[in-house]
Each structure stands twice: as structure tokens, then as C-alpha cells.
C-alpha positions, 0 to 999 in steps of 0.5 A: 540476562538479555532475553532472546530477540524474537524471531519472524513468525513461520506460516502456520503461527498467525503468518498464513501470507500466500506469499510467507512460502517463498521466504526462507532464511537466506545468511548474507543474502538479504535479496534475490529474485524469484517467481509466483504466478507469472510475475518477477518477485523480488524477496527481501529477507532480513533479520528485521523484516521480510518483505516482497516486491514486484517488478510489475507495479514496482508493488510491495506485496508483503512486509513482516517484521520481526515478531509481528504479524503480515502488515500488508494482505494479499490475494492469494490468486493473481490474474494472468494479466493485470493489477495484482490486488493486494500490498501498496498499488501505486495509482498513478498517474490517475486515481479511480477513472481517468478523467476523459478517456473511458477506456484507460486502466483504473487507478493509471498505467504504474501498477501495469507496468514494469518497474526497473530497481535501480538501487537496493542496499542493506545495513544492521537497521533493515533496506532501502530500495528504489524503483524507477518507472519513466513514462513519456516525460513524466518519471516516478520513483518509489522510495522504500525503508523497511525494517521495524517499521514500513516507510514508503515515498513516491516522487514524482518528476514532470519534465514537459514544458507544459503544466498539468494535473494528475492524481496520485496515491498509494493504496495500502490493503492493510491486514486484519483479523477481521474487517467487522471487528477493527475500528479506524481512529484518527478521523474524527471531524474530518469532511471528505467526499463518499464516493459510493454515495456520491455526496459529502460526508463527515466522519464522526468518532471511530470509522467501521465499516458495516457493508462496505466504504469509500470515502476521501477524507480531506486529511492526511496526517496518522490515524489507527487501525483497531484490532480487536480480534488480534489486539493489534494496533496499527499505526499508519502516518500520511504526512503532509497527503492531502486526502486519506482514503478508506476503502472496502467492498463490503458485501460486493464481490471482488474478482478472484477473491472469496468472501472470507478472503476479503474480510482480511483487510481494510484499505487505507491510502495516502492520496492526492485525488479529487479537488486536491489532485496535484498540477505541476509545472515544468520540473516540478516535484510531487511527493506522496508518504505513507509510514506504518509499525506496530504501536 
């Protein structure tokens, strides 16, 4: 006899996401919209996983899937205007600070701006989403699958005549027990850039963070996330992205966010930045991946 197929963990049991609230079995009704701290959310309950969007950014803030642990960390207090901390932040079309205006939004205008859903559909496996953000003569889609596993593609069309150069990535805050405790497995030999230190670097063995991280690896491709405190190992695969980056404040406070808060996560990122930013020309096509499950 079959066993039972395990259900999504409630809040209390280990899913404490600010957001584990809003979602409640809806039969038949994988989607529906809501609101939380001014911003339109975008609910997605489904047998194989529950996840939250929002309009603004066209950001996933929330993934579970069935049985397991939140993926994905979230701040639990949002500021009334900005960049919600927290999900996959979709830095486009700069990442860090703009190249030549001092004054323009770090990490670009798409993680300010409202998205439109222009498709969404639901099948025995999980959804498949699309948001659309068109800015001047640049558009932008993010592609999402989510079910046992989170799969996110964002493309990027350039419909001027002229060519340019942008930078891209998908900013994952990926959910830990506790940051001193995981280890990040998968760039050993790698060379990249620090961008604390401002000088070259290159990983060697397993990465932990001891007071704080930013580097840009020159490497995409899979890397783990070693849990130690919840014996979880978490799978997240670039693909072909130029550049992985990995990033925590350590000690130095963010906004809005207590210290204990911020020992919840450890942001690894899909990118293409820095010496690999993208230039394309006149019709061109850039594409960013990022995958992540439970292995």
C-alpha cells in the first residue's frame, strides 16, 4: 500500500514565511490576487507548491513545495515605496550602480516597476507563469515552472537600432537556518571579483561566510547550499549565466531588517554583470536561468 503523499508544511511547523499566512487551500482555484503592505500579490496554491508574486517587480517572493521547507526568504517588513528585500529581485537593466548616472535606482528601474501577467496556466505537474515589463524600446519577460522544483528564465529583447550594453541577474535570497552554519559547494577553483574588497579573488574549497560576502564568480553552472542546522541540501543551477554571485551583509545592518532576521538567508544569484555584461544589437536576445529543488 502506497504511503500518503506528504502535505505542504503549515506556519508553525518550520514554514514561519511572513507570507505562509495569506495562503490557504483554495480547491480549483490555483491563483488569485491579494494584498499585503500596499503591494498587489499574486497567490499560487497548488497541490505541488505555494508560491507568491508580486506585481511590483514581477518578483517571486515566496516558493514551498510539497513537504519541504520555504525556498526562498523574505523580509518581513516592506518599505511603503521601494524594492521589496527578499524572493528573486530581477536587477535589470543594470546590476550594483549605474554605470554613469549616480543618482538612478541600484540594481535598475524592473524591481520598481510594475509588471503586467500576461499568462498563467496550471496542469497535474505545477504553473507556468509569464510577466512582461516594456521599458522605451527594451522588453523583458520572466518565465517561471514551478512545482517540485522552481525554474525561472528571463529574456530580454532590445528592439532599438542602436546596440548597447546592459547587466542582468536574478538575485535570489535563498532560505537558511542559519548563515554561519551552510556551506556553498560548487566553486571551488573558481576566479571572480570581490566587490567588498575591490580586488580579485579565487574560491578555494567550500565558501562560508564569516562577516559578510560579495563576490562575482566568473562561472555559472550548479552549485549546493549546505545546511547544516536543517540537514537540507539545496540545489540551485545557472546554466550557461556568465557569473554567479554570492552575497551577504554579515555584521552591517540592513534596513528594516533585525539582526536575527538576516541570518535567515544567503543570496546566491545568476548573473551577467561586470566584464561579462551583455551588448546586444537591434533585435537581439539575452537570456538569464536560474533552477533550484531540494537534493
Amino acid at each position: 500500500m502506497r504511503s500518503p503523499r506528504p502535505q505542504l508544511l503549515k506556519a508553525g511547523e518550520g514554514s514561519d514565511h511572513p507570507l505562509a499566512g495569506l495562503l490557504r487551500p483554495a480547491a480549483g482555484q490555483p491563483f488569485r490576487w491579494s494584498e499585503q503592505q500596499g503591494r498587489e500579490l499574486l497567490l499560487v496554491e497548488h497541490p505541488r507548491c505555494q508560491a507568491v508574486f508580486s506585481r511590483q517587480g514581477g518578483q517571486l517572493l515566496h516558493f514551498q513545495p510539497r513537504g519541504e521547507r520555504p525556498l526562498l526568504w523574505c523580509a518581513t517588513r516592506w518599505p511603503k515605496i521601494g524594492a521589496i528585500r527578499g524572493g528573486v529581485p530581477v536587477c535589470w537593466p543594470w546590476f550594483g550602480r549605474h554605470p554613469m548616472e549616480g543618482g538612478w535606482p541600484h540594481h535598475g528601474w524592473a524591481r520598481l516597476s510594475d509588471w503586467r501577467l500576461i499568462h498563467k496556466e496550471a496542469d497535474a505537474e505545477g504553473v507556468r507563469l509569464v510577466w512582461r515589463l516594456e521599458l522605451h524600446d527594451w522588453q523583458v519577460e520572466l518565465a517561471a515552472e514551478l512545482g517540485e522544483r522552481l525554474s525561472l528564465q528571463l529574456v530580454t529583447c532590445h528592439r532599438d537600432s542602436e546596440p548597447c550594453v546592459f547587466s542582468h541577474a536574478l538575485h535570489a535570497y535563498w532560505r537558511v537556518s542559519d548563515v554561519a552554519r551552510v556551506g556553498l559547494l560548487g566553486l571551488d577553483g573558481a576566479e571572480g571579483r570581490d566587490l567588498m574588497s575591490r580586488e580579485p579573488c579565487r574560491q578555494e574549497g567550500e565558501l562560508r561566510v564569516i562577516d559578510g560576502c560579495h563576490q562575482v564568480f566568473q562561472q555559472g553552472g550548479r552549485v549546493k547550499i549546505q545546511d547544516a542546522g536543517w540537514q537540507r541540501r539545496l540545489c540551485i543551477d545557472g546554466g550557461s549565466n556568465p557569473n554567479t554571485v554570492v552575497w551577504h551583509p554579515g555584521s552591517r545592518p540592513l534596513s528594516e531588517v533585525s539582526w536575527a532576521e538576516g541570518l535567515g538567508f544567503l543570496s546566491v544569484q545568476g548573473a551577467a554583470c561586470g566584464e561579462d555584461s551583455v551588448e546586444l544589437v537591434a533585435g537581439a536576445e539575452a537570456r538569464l536561468s536560474l533552477k533550484a529543488w531540494v537534493g
